[in-house]
VEXMARZA-552277 format. One record per residue: x, y, z of N, C-alpha, C, O, CB in turn; residue number from 1; residue in one letter; chain. Coordinates in steps of 0.05 Angstrom, whole numbers, padded with zeros to 5 digits. Glycine has a CB too. Layout:
(r (X Y Z) (X Y Z) (X Y Z) (X Y Z) (X Y Z) NUM 'A' 'A');
...
***
This chain:
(r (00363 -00845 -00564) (00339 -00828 -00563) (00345 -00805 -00544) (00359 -00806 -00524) (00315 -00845 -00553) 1 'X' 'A');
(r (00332 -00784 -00553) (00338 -00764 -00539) (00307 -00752 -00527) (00284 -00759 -00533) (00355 -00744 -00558) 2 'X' 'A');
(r (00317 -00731 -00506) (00294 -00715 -00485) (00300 -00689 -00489) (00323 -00687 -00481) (00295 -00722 -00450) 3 'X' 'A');
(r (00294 -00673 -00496) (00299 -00636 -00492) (00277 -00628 -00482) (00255 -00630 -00493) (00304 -00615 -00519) 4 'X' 'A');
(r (00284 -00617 -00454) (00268 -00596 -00448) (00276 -00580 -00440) (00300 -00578 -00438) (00253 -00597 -00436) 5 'X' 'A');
(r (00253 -00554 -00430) (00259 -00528 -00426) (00251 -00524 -00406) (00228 -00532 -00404) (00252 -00512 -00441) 6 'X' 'A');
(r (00265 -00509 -00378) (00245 -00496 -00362) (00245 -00468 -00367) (00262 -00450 -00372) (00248 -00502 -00334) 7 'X' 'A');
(r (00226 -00469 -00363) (00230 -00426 -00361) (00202 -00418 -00381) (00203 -00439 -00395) (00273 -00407 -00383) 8 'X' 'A');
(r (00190 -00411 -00387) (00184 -00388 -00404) (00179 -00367 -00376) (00170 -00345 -00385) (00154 -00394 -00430) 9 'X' 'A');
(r (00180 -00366 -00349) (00163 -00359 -00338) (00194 -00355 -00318) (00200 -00332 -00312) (00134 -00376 -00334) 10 'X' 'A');
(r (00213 -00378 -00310) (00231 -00377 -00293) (00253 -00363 -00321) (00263 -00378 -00338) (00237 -00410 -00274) 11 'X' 'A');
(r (00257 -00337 -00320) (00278 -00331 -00338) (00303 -00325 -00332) (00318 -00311 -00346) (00272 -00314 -00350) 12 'X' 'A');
(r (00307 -00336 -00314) (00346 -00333 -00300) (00359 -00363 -00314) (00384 -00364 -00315) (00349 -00335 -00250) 13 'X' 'A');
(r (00349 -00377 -00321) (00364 -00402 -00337) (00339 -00416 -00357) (00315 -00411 -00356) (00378 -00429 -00313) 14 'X' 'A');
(r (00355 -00435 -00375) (00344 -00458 -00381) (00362 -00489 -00382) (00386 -00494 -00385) (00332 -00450 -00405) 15 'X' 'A');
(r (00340 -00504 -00379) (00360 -00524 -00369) (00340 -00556 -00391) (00318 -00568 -00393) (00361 -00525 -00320) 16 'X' 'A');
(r (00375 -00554 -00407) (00367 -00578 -00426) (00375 -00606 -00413) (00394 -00610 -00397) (00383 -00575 -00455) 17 'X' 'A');
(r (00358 -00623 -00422) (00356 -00647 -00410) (00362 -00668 -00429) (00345 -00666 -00447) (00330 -00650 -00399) 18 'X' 'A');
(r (00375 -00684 -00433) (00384 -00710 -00449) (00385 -00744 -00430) (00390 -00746 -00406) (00418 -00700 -00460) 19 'X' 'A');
(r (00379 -00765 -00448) (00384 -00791 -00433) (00414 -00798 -00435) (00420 -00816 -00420) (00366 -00815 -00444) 20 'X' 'A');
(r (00436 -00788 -00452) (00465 -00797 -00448) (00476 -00772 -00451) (00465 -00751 -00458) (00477 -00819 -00468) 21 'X' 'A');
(r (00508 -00778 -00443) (00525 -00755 -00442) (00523 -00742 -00464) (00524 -00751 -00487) (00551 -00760 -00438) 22 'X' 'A');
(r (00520 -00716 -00457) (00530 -00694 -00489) (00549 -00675 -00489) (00561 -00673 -00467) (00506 -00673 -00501) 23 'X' 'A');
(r (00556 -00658 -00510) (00568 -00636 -00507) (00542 -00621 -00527) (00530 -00628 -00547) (00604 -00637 -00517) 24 'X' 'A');
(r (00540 -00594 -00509) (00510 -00580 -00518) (00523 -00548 -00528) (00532 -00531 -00512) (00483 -00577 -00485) 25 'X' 'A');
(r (00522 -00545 -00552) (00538 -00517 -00556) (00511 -00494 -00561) (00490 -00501 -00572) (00563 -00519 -00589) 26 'X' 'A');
(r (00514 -00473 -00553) (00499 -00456 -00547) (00509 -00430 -00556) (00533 -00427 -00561) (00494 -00459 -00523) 27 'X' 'A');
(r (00484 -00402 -00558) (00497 -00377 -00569) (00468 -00363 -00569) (00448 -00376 -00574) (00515 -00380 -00602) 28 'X' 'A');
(r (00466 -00339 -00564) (00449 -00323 -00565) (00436 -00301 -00582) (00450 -00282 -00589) (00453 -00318 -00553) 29 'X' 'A');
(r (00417 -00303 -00587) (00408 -00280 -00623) (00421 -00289 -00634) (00444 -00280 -00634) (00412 -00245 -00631) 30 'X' 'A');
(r (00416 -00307 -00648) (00432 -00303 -00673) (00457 -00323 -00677) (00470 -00325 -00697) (00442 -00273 -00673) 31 'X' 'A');
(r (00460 -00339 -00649) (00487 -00357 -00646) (00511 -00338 -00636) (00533 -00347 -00641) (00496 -00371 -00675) 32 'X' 'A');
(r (00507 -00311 -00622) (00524 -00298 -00618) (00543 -00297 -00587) (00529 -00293 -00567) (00513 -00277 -00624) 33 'X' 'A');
(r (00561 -00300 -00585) (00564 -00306 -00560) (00571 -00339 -00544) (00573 -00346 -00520) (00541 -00295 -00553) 34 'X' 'A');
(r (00575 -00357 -00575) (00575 -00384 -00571) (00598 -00393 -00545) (00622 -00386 -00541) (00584 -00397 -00602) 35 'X' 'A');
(r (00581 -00409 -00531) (00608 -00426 -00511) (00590 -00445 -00519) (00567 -00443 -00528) (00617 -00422 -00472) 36 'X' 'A');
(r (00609 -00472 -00514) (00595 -00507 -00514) (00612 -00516 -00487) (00633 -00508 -00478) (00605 -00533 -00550) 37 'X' 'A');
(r (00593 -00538 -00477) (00595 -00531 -00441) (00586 -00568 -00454) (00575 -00577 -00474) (00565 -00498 -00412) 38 'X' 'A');
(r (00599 -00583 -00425) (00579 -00617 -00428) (00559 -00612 -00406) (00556 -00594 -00390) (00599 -00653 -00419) 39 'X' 'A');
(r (00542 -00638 -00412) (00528 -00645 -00391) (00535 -00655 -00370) (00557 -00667 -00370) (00514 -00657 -00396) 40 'X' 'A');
(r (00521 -00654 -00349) (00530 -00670 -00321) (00510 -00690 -00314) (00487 -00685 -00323) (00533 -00651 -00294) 41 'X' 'A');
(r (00512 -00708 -00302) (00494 -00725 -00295) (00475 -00724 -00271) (00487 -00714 -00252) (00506 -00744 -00293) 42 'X' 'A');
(r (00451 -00730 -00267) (00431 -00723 -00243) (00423 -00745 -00229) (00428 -00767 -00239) (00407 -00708 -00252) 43 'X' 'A');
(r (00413 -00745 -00212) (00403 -00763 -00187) (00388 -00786 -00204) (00393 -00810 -00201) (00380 -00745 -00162) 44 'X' 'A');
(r (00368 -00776 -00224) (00341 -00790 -00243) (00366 -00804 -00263) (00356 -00825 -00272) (00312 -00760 -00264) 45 'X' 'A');
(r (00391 -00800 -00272) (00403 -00815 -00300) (00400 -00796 -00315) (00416 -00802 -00333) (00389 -00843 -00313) 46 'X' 'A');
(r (00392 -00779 -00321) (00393 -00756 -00344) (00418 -00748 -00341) (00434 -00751 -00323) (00372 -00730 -00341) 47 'X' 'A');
(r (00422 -00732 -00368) (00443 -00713 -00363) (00438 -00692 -00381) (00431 -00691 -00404) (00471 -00724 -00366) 48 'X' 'A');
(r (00445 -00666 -00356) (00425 -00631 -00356) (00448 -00611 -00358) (00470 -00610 -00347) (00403 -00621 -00321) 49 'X' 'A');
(r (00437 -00598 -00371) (00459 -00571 -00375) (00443 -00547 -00365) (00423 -00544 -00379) (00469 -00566 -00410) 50 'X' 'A');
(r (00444 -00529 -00349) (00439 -00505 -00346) (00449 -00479 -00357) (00468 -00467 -00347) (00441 -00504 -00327) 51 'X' 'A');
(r (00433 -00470 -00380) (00439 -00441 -00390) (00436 -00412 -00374) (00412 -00411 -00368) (00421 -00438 -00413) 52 'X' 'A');
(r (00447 -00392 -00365) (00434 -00374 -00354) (00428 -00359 -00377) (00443 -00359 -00397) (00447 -00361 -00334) 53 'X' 'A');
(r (00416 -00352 -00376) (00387 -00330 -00394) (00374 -00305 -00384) (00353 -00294 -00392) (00358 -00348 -00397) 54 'X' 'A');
(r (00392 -00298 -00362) (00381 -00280 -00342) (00387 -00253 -00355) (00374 -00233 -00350) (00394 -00284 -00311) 55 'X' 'A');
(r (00406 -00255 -00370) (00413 -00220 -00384) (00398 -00225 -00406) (00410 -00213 -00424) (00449 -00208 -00394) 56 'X' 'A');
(r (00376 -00237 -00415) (00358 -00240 -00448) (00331 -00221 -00432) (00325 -00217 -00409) (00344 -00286 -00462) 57 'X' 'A');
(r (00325 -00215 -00449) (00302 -00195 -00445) (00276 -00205 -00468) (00283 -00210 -00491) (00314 -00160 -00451) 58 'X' 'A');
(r (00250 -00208 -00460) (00230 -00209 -00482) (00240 -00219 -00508) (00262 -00209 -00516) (00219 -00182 -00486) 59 'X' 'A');
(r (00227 -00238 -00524) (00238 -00237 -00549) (00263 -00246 -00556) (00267 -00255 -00578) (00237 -00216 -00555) 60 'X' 'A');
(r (00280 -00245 -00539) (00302 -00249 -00547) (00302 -00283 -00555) (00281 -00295 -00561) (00322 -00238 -00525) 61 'X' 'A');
(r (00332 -00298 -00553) (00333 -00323 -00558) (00355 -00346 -00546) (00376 -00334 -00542) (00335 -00322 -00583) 62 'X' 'A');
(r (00357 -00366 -00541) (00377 -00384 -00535) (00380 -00401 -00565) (00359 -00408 -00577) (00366 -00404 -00506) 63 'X' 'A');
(r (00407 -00408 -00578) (00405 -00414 -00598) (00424 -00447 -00589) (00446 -00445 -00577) (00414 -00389 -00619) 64 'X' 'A');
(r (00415 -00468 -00595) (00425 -00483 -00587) (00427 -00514 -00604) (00405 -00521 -00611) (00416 -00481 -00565) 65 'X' 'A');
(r (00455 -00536 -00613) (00447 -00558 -00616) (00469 -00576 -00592) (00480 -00566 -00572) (00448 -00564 -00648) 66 'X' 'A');
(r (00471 -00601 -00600) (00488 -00613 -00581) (00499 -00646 -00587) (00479 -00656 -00598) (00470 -00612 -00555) 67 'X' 'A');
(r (00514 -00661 -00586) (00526 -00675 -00598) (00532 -00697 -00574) (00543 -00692 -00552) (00547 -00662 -00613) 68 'X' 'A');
(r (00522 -00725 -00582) (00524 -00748 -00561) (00559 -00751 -00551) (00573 -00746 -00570) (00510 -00779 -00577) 69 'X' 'A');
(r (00569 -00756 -00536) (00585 -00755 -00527) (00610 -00790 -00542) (00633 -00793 -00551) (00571 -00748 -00497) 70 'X' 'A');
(r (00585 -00809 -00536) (00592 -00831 -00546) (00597 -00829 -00567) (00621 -00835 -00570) (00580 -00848 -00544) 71 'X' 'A');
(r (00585 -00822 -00589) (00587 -00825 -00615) (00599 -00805 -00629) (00605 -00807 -00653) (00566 -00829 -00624) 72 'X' 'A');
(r (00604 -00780 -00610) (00624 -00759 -00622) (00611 -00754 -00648) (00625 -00756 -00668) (00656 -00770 -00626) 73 'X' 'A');
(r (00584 -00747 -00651) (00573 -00728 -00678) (00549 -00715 -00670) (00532 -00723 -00655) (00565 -00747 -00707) 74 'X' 'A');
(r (00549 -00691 -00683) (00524 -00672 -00676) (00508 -00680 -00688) (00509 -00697 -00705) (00522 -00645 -00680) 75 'X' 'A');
(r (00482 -00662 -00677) (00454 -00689 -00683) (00450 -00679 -00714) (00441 -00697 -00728) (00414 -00685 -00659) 76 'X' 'A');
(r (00456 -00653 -00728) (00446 -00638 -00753) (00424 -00617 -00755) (00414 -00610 -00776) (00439 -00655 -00770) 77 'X' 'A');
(r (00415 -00605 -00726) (00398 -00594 -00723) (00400 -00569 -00707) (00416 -00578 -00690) (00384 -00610 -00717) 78 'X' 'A');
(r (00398 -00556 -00703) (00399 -00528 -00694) (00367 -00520 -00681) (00347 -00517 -00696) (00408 -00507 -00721) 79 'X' 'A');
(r (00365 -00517 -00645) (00344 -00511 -00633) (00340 -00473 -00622) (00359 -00461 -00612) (00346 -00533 -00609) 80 'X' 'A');
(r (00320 -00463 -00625) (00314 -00444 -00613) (00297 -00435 -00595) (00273 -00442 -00599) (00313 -00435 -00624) 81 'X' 'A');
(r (00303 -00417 -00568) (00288 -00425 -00551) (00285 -00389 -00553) (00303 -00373 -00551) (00298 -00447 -00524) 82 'X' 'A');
(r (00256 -00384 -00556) (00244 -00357 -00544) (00244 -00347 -00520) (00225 -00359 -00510) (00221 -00355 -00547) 83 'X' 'A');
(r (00253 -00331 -00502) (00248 -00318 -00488) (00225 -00298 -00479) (00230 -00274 -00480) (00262 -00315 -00491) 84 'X' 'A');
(r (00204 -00306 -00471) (00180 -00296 -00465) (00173 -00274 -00440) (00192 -00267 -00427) (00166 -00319 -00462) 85 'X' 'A');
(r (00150 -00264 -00435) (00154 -00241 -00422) (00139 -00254 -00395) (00122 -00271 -00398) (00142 -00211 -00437) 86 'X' 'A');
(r (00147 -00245 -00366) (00131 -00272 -00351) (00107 -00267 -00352) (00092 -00287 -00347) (00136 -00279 -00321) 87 'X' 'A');
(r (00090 -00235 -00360) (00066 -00227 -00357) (00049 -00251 -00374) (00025 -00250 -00376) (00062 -00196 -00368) 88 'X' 'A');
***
């Protein structure tokens, strides 16, 4: 079972995805442009979080993202997008 969340519409210098087991989380911007895939690390709570910076996205723009359990070595088949909002 999985957890995704987001922080930010409001903190726009990162976002930071959250999972209950190890992943590898591949990521890319507008459009999937700009792809790196980075793993998770593990946190104090048992999660394991990845931090995007998002700090050069402006309004509108996007984080384009899916990510693949680590154990089981397969991506989930889904493709997430995250809006970038204006903090007003």
């Amino acid at each position: 079972m999985s957890c995704l969340s987001s922080r930010s519409p409001s903190v726009r210098s990162r976002t930071t995805k959250t999972l209950r087991a190890p992943a590898s989380v591949r990521f890319g911007f507008n459009d999937w442009q700009d792809v790196v895939e980075l793993p998770t690390v593990p946190n104090s709570l048992g999660l394991h979080v990845l931090h995007i910076d998002t700090a050069r996205l402006s309004a509108r723009q996007r984080v384009d993202f899916t990510f693949r359990f680590t154990a089981r070595d397969r991506w989930i088949g889904v493709d997430y997008h995250i809006e970038v909002k204006s903090a007003g």
